[in-house]
C-alpha positions in Angstrom: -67.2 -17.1 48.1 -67.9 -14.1 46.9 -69.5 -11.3 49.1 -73.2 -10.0 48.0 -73.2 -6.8 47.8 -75.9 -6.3 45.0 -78.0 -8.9 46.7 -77.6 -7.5 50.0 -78.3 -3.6 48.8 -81.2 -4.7 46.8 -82.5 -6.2 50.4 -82.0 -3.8 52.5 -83.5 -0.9 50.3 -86.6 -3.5 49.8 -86.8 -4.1 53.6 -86.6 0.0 54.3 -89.5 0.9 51.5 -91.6 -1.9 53.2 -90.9 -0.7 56.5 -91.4 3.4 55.8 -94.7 3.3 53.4 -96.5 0.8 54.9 -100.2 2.0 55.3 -99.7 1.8 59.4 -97.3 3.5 59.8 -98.0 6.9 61.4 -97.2 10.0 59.2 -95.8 12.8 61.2 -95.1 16.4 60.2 -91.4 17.6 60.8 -91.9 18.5 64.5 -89.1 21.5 64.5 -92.0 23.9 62.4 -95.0 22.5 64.2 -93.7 22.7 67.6 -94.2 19.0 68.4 -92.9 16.9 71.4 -89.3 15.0 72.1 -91.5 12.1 70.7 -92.0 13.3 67.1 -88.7 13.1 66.5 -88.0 9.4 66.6 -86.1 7.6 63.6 -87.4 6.5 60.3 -86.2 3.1 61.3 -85.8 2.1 65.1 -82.7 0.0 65.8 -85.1 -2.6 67.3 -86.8 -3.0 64.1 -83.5 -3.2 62.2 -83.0 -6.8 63.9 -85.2 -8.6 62.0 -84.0 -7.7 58.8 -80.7 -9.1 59.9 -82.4 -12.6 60.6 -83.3 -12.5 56.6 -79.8 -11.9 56.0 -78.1 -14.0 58.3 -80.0 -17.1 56.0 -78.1 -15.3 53.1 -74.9 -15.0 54.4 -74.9 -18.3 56.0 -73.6 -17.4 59.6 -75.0 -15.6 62.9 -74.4 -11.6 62.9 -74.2 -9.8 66.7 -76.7 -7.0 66.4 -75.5 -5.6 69.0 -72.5 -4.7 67.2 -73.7 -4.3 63.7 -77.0 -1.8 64.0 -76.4 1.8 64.6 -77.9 2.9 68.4 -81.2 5.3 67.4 -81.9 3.8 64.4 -81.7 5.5 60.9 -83.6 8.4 59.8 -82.8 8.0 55.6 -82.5 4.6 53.3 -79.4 5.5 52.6 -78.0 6.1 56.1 -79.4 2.7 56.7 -78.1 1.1 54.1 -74.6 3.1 54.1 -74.1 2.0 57.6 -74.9 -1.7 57.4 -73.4 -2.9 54.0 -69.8 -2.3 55.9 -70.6 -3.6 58.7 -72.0 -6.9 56.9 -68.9 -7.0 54.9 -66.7 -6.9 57.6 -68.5 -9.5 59.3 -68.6 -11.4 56.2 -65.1 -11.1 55.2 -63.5 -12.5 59.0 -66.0 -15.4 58.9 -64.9 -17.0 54.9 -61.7 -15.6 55.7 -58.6 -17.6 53.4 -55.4 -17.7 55.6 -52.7 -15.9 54.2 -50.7 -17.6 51.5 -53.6 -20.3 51.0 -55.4 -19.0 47.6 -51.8 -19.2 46.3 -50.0 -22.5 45.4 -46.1 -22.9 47.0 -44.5 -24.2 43.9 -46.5 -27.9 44.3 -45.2 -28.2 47.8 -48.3 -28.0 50.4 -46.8 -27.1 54.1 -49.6 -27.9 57.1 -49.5 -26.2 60.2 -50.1 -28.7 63.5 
């Protein structure tokens, strides 16, 4: 199995223009030239909202992700920091999980050997 990488970009960068221009979302000018408050400077993206992304993509990939371990702490402030960020981490996750043991893919002269 091969990992999605297209698929998965394609996703993500969907998820992230849904996300960032929906209509309720609240529009905030950059707080560091109209003196604004500690709170006008949250992400783009919140980590929390991140999570349900990864549901989608856990149907994709066929297997449970840890969140915990996957999603940056803060959230991301760009599509590409997002996306950047995650698409490793996926692919890490993806490549331990349909791992082949060593040796496997490649045939031992018609002689199989089974480890007990």
């Amino acid at each position: 199995m091969e990992f999605p990488q297209r698929e998965l970009d394609k996703k993500l960068r969907g998820w992230w223009q849904r996300k960032t221009h929906s209509p309720l979302r609240r529009r905030v000018p950059d707080p560091r030239k109209t003196g604004g408050t500690v709170f006008d400077i949250q992400p783009a993206i919140a980590s929390q909202e991140v999570v349900q992304i990864i549901v989608e993509i856990e149907r994709l990939l066929g297997f449970k992700l840890d969140t915990s371990r996957i999603i940056k702490r803060g959230g991301y402030q760009t599509v590409d920091e997002f996306v950047t960020h995650i698409l490793p981490q996926l692919q890490s996750r993806f490549n331990k999980h349909y791992a082949v043991p060593q040796g496997a893919a490649k045939g031992t002269g018609g002689v199989r050997v089974h480890a007990n």
